[in-house]
C-alpha positions as CSV (number, residue, x, y, z in Angstrom):
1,X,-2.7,-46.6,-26.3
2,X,-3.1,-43.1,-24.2
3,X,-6.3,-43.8,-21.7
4,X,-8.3,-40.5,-22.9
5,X,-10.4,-40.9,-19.7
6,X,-7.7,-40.0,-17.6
7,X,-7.2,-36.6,-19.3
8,X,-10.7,-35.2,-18.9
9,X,-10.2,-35.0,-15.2
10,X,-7.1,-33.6,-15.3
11,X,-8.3,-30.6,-17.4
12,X,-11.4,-30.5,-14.8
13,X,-9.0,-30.3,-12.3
14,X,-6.5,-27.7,-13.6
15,X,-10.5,-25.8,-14.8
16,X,-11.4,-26.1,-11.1
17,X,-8.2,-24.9,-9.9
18,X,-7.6,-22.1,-12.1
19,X,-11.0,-21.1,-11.5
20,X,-10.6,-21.2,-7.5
21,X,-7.2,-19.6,-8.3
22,X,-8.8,-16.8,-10.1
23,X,-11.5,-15.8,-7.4
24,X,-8.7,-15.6,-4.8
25,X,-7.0,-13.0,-7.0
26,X,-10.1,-11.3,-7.7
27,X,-10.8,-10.9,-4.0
28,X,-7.2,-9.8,-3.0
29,X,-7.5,-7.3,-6.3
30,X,-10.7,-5.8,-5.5
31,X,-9.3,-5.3,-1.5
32,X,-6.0,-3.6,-2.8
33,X,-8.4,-1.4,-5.0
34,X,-10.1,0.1,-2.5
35,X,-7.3,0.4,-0.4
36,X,-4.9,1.9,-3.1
37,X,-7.7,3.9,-3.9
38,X,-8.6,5.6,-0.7
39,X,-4.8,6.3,-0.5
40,X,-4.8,8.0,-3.7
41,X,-7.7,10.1,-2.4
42,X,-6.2,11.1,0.2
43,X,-3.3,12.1,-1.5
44,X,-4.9,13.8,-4.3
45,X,-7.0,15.9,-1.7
46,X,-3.7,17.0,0.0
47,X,-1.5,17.7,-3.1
48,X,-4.9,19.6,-4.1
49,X,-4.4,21.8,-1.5
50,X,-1.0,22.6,-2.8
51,X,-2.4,23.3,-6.2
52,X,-0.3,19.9,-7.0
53,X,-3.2,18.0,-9.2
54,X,-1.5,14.7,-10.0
55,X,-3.5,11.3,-11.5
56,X,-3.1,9.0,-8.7
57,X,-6.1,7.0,-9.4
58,X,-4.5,5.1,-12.2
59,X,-1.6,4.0,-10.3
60,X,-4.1,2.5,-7.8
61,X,-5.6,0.0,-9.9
62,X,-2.2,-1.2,-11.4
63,X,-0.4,-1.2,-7.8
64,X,-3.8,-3.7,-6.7
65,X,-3.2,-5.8,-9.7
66,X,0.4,-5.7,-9.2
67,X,0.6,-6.1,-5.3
68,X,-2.5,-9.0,-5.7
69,X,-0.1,-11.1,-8.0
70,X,2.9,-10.4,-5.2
71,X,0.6,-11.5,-2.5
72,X,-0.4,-14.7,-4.4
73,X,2.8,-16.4,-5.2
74,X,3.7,-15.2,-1.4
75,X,1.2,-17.2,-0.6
76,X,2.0,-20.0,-3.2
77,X,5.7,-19.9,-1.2
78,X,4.0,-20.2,1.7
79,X,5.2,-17.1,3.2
80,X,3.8,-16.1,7.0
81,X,2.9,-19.6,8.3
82,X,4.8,-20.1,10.8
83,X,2.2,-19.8,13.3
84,X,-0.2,-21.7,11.6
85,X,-1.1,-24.2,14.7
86,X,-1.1,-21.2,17.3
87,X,-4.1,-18.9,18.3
88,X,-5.4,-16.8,15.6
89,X,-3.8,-13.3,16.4
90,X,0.1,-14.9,16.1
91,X,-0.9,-15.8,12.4
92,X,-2.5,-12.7,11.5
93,X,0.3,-10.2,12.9
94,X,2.9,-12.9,11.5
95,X,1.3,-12.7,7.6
96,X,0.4,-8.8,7.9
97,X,4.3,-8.3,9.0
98,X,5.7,-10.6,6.2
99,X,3.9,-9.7,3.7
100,X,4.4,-5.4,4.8
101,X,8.1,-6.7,4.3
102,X,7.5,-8.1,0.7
103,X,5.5,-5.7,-0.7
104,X,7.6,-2.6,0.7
105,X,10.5,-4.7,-0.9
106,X,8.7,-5.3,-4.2
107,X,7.9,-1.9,-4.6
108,X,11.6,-0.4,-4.1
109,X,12.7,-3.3,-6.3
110,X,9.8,-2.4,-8.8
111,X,10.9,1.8,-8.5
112,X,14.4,0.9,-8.8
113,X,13.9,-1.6,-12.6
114,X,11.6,1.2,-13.9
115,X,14.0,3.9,-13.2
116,X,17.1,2.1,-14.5
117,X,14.9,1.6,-17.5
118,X,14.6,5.3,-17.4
119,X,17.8,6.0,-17.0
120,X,17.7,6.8,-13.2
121,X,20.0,6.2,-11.0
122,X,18.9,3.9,-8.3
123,X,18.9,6.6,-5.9
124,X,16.5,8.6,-8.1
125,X,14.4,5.5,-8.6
126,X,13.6,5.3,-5.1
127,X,9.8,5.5,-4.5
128,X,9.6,9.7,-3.4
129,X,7.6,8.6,-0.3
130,X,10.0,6.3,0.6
131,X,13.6,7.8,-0.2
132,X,16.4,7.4,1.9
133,X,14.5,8.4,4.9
134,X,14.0,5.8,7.5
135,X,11.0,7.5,9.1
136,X,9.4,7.5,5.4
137,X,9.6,3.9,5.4
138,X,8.7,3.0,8.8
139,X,5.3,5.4,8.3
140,X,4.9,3.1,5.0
141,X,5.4,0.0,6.9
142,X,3.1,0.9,9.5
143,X,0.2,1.7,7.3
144,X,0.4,-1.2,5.0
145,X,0.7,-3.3,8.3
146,X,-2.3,-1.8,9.6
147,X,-4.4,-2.1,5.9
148,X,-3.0,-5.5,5.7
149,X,-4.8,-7.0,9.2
150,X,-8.4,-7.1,8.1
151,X,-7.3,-8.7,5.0
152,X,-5.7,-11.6,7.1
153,X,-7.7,-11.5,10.0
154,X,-10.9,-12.5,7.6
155,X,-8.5,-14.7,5.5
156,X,-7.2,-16.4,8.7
157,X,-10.9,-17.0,10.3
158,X,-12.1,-18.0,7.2
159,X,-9.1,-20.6,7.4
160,X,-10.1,-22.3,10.6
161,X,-13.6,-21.9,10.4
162,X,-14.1,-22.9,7.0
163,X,-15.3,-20.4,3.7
164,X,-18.8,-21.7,3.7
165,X,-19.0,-21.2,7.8
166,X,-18.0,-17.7,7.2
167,X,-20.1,-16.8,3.7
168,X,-22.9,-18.1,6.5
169,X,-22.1,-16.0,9.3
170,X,-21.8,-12.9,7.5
171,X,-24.3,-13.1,4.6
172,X,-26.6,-15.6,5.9
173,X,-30.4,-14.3,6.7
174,X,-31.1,-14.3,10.9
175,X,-34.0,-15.4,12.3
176,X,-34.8,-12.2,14.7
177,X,-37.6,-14.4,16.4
178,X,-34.7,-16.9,18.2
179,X,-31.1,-15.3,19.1
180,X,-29.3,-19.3,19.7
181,X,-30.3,-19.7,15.7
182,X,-27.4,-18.6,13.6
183,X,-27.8,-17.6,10.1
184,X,-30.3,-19.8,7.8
185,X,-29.7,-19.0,4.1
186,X,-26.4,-18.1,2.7
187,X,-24.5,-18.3,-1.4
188,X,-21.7,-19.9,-0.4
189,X,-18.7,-19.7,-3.1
């Protein structure tokens, strides 16, 4: 005879999981958005200028969905912790380097399956901004380097500090009548 007790926490603990699991994507979604989507501004105001009106917008919001799932099963493989036991800049430049690497890879790999789909070849499938021009990539790199370090840099603190710690310290309501009182009230998730 199965022990149906045993079950029920199971499924609470795959519910709480997927639930936690969820919320992480969420967050890394919602961060790629805005970062996609400022990029996509920027470029729709300079192809503008050429009379060169493309829809860039869209591809924002599947590139964060896309690039948030990339990030999580990075993270799931445990990519970038090498440094985990160091001070808290080694892990942050270690992750935003690793994963610049992964997603820069993900998208040529990504270019280069659509465009064989297409009927490209691979050196048409290349991602335009990329091409076969090293300086192309190394500007790519450096920007998605740079977007990625607030990302890890509040990940990473979060990490040693603790989630709730940090929900405190940057949503919490201050006391303005005693500066050694930290924050009083916070939601944590």
């Amino acid at each position: 005879m199965v022990d149906e007790g045993l079950s029920i926490p199971r499924r609470r603990d795959l519910k709480e999981r997927a639930s936690k699991e969820f919320k992480r994507f969420i967050v890394i979604f919602l961060y790629l958005w805005i970062v996609f989507g400022l990029l996509s501004l920027h470029t729709s105001l300079v192809l503008s200028q050429r009379h060169l009106d493309y829809q860039e917008h869209a591809f924002a919001i599947v590139n964060a969905f896309v690039f948030a799932k990339v990030l999580l099963i990075g993270e799931h493989l445990h990519l970038g912790t090498r440094f985990g036991g160091k001070p808290l800049i080694y892990p942050i430049l270690h992750k935003c380097f690793v994963f610049t690497v992964l997603l820069i890879s993900f998208h040529i790999i990504e270019s280069v399956v659509v465009g064989a789909w297409r009927g490209d070849t691979i050196r048409n499938s290349i991602p335009p901004m990329l091409g076969w021009n090293p300086k192309g990539l190394l500007a790519v790199g450096v920007m998605c380097f740079v977007l990625l370090l607030p990302f890890f840099g509040f990940r990473e603190i979060a990490r040693v500090m603790g989630r709730r710690e940090m929900w405190v310290l940057l949503f919490g309501r201050r006391d303005h009548g005693n500066q050694s009182d930290g924050p009083t009230v916070a939601r944590p998730n």
